[in-house]
N, C-alpha and C positions, 0 to 999 in steps of 0.2 A: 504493500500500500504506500502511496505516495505519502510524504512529509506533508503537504499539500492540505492533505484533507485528514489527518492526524487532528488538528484543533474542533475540525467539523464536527467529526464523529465523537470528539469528547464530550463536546456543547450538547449534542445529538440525544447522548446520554447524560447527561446533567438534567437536560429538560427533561426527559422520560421518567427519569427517578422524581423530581419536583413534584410532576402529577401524579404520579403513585401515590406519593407521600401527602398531598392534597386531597385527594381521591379517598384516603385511608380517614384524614379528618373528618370530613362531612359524616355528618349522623342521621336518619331519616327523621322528619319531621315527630312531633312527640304527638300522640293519641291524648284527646282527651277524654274525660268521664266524668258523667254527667248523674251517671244514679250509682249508687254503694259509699261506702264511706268512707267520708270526707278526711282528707290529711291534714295533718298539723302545718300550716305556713306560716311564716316568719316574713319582715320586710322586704328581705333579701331574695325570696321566693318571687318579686315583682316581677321582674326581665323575664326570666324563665316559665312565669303562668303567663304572661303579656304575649308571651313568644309562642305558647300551645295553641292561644284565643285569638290570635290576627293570623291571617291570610293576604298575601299579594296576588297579583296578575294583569298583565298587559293586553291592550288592545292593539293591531297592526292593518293596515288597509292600503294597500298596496306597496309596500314595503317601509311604509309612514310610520310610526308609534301616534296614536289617537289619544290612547287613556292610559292613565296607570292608575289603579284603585288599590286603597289597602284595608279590610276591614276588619273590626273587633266584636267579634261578639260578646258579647256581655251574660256569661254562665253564671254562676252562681259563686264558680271557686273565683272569678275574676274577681266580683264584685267583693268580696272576703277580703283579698287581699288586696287592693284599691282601698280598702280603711285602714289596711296596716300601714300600706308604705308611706298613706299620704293623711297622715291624722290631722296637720295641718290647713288639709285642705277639706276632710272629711268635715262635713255638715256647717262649710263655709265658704267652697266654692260659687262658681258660678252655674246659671242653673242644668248646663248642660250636667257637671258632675253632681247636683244636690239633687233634681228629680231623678235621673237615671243611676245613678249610683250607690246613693244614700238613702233617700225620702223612703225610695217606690211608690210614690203616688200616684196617684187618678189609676189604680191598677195595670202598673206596666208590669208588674211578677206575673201578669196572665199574660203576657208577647213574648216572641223572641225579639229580642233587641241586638243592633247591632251601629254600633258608629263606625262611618265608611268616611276617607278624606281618599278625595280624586281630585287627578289632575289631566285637562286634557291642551289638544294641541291649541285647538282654538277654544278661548274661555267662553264664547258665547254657547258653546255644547255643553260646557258646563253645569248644565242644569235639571238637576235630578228631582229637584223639589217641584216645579213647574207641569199641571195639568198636559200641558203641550210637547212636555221634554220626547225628544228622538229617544230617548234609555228607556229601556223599560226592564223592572227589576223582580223576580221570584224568589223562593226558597225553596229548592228541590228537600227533599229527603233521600234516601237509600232504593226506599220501595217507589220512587217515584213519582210521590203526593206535592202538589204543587202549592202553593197559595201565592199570591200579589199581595204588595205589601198595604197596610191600612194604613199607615203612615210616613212619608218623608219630609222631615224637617231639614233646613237649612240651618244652622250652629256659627254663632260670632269665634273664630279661635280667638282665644288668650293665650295667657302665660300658663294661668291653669290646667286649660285642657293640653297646649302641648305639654305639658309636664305627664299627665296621664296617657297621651299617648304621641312620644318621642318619635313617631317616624313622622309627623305630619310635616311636610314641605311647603316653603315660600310660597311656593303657588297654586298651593291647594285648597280647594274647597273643602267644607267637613259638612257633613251630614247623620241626623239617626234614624233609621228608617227601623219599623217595627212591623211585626209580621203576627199574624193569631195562629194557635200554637195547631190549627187543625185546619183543614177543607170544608167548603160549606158540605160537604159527606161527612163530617165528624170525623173522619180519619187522622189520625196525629201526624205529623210534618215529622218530628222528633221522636220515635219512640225506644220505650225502656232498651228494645234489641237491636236499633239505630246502628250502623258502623260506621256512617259519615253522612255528612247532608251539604250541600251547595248553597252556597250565595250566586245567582245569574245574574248578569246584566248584557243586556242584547239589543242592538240597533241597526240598520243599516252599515254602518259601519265594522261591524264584527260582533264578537260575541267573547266572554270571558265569564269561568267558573272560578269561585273562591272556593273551595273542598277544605272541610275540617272531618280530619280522621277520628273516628269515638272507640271507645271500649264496648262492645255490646255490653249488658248487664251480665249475662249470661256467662261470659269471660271474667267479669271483674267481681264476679263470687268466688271465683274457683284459684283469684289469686289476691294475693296482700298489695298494698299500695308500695310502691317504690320509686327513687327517684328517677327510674325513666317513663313514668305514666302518672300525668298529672290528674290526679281527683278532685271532683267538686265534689256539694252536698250532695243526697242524697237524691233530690227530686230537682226539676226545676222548677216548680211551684207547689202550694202555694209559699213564699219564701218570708221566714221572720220577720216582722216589721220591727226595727232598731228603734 
């Protein structure tokens, strides 16, 4: 072999081992769980339950980027530990974290709740709150049970809410949009034997699932809680009033 290409082939293998060793980092996203019982968390536990409860994913339309959306839903073990990290701000924020977080008023422990902050190319598409908006948004389930959501609120960001959720970006919009926990069939959206359910949002433009992986119930009898499977309470409603 020539001297030549001697440095090539080292580089060659430099980079190859890099991505191994990258490769070997990455962990698969963490399952949450939603019914059995609930774990002991600590402040420190924030990042780490923040990180089971949000989901990303992008939108592309002809090799463009349109959206980037990133949503949190708001479980039960989230809202736990949102009073631990942020006692400061627990039952003093502003109203986004005091109704949704703390209060549970006007009955939202009977929705799924989720705070979504998007950002798109042009901000006038930005509009998810809006009768008119091009977006139109669902909550799949596992078995396929769909529902539209009953409500989208558009949310002023502060200092507070970025502080609760650290990914929101300069130029993003924030929204909570809430869903009722069943189909006008009565069927549940969420159920005990759940192993993931979907955030949609679909336009003309393209289309983007947010997927949160669960523990069926079924599973999370048969084993103890650990620190790679984050738990909530028991049920997701009806839920303590503080």
């Amino acid at each position: 072999m020539s001297r030549a290409f001697a440095p090539i082939k080292i580089l060659a293998v430099v980079i190859m081992t890099m991505s191994f060793l990258v490769a070997g980092c990455q962990t698969a996203p963490l399952k949450g769980v939603l019914h059995g019982p609930a774990r002991d968390l600590r402040p420190k536990d924030y990042p780490k339950v923040l990180a089971t409860w949000t989901k990303s994913a992008k939108i592309y339309h002809d090799l463009d980027t349109k959206m980037f959306i990133t949503g949190t839903f708001h479980s039960p073990e989230f809202r736990r530990v949102f009073a631990l990290a942020f006692p400061d701000i627990y039952g003093h924020g502003g109203n986004v974290t005091r109704r949704e977080l703390v209060d549970l008023t006007d009955d939202i422990e009977q929705y799924l709740n989720f705070f979504v902050a998007v950002y798109t190319a042009d901000r006038k598409w930005n509009d998810l709150s809006k009768p008119d908006s091009i977006w139109r948004l669902s909550l799949v389930g596992s078995k396929g049970v769909s529902v539209s959501p009953s409500e989208i609120v558009q949310v002023k960001i502060d200092a507070n809410l970025h502080a609760v959720y650290p990914y929101i970006d300069r130029f993003d919009k924030a929204y909570l949009v809430r869903f009722k926990l069943a189909d006008p069939m009565n069927r549940l959206v969420i159920e005990p034997t759940s192993d993931s359910f979907k955030l949609r949002i679909v336009s003309a433009l393209g289309r983007a699932d947010l997927q949160w992986k669960l523990v069926p119930a079924r599973e999370n009898r048969a084993q103890a809680p650990d620190d790679d499977v984050q738990v909530s309470d028991n049920k997701i409603l009806p839920l303590p009033r503080r």
